[in-house]
N, C-alpha and C positions, 0 to 999 in steps of 0.2 A: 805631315802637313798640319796635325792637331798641333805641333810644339811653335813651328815657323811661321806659319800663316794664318792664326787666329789669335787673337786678343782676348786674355781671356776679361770674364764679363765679370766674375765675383771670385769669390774663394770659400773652400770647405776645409775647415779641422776638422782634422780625425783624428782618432784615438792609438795610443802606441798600437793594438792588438792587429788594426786595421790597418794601420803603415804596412805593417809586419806583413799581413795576407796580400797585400797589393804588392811591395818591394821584393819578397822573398819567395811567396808562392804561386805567380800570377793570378790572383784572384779578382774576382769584381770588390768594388764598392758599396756597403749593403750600408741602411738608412742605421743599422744599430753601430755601426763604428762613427759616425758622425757626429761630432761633439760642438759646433758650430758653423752656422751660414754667415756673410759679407757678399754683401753685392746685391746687382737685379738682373737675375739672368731666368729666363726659360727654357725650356725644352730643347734639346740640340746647344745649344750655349758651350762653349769652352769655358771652362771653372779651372783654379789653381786647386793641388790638392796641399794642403799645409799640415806637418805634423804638427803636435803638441807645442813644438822649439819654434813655430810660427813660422819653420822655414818649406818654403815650396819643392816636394822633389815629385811630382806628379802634374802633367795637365790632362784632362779629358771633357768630353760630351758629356752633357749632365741630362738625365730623363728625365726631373724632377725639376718644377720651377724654383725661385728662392724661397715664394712665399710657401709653398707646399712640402719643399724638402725642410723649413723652420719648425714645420708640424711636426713632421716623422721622425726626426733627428735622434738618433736612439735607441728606436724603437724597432721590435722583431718586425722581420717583412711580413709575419702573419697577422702584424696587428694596421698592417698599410690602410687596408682596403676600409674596418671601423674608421679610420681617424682622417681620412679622406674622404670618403663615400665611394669612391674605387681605389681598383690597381692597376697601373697601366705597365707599369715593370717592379723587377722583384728589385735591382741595382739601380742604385742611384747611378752608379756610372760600369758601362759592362768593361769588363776588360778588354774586351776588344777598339775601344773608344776611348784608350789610357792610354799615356807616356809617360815613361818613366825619366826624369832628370836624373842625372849622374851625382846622385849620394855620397 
């Protein structure tokens, strides 16, 4: 329902390493593989995920707003909680709240 029935609202680059853990190993989406925010979306929001090629092989729920996830982009999830004044999740997007597009 995350790929067919919601629009997504913005889009996040990520970094080869973070393709890699999301396509290959089902991993989450942590704020230090994120190399750019587009768009205005908040909390719950469907977001495109886009490698480095700009091309989209991922959608999911984003826990992070755009303006918030613009903060963190990068950075260790132990450094979340300074550079926001909390933590409200460790994943920008948990795996569980990910689709993968056919690569």
């Amino acid at each position: 329902w995350i790929l067919h029935t919601l629009r997504p609202r913005g889009e996040i680059t990520v970094d080869d390493g973070a393709k890699e853990a999301l396509v290959r190993h089902g991993k989450s989406l942590l704020p230090s593989g994120v190399v750019d925010v587009r768009g205005s979306f908040t909390f719950g929001d469907a977001v495109s995920c886009l490698g480095q090629d700009l091309r989209e092989f991922a959608r999911g729920l984003v826990n992070y707003s755009a303006r918030d996830l613009a903060k963190i982009k990068g950075a260790h999830t132990d450094s979340i909680e300074s550079i926001l004044g909390r933590k409200d999740y460790d994943e920008v997007i948990h795996r569980d709240d990910l689709v993968l597009l056919e690569v």
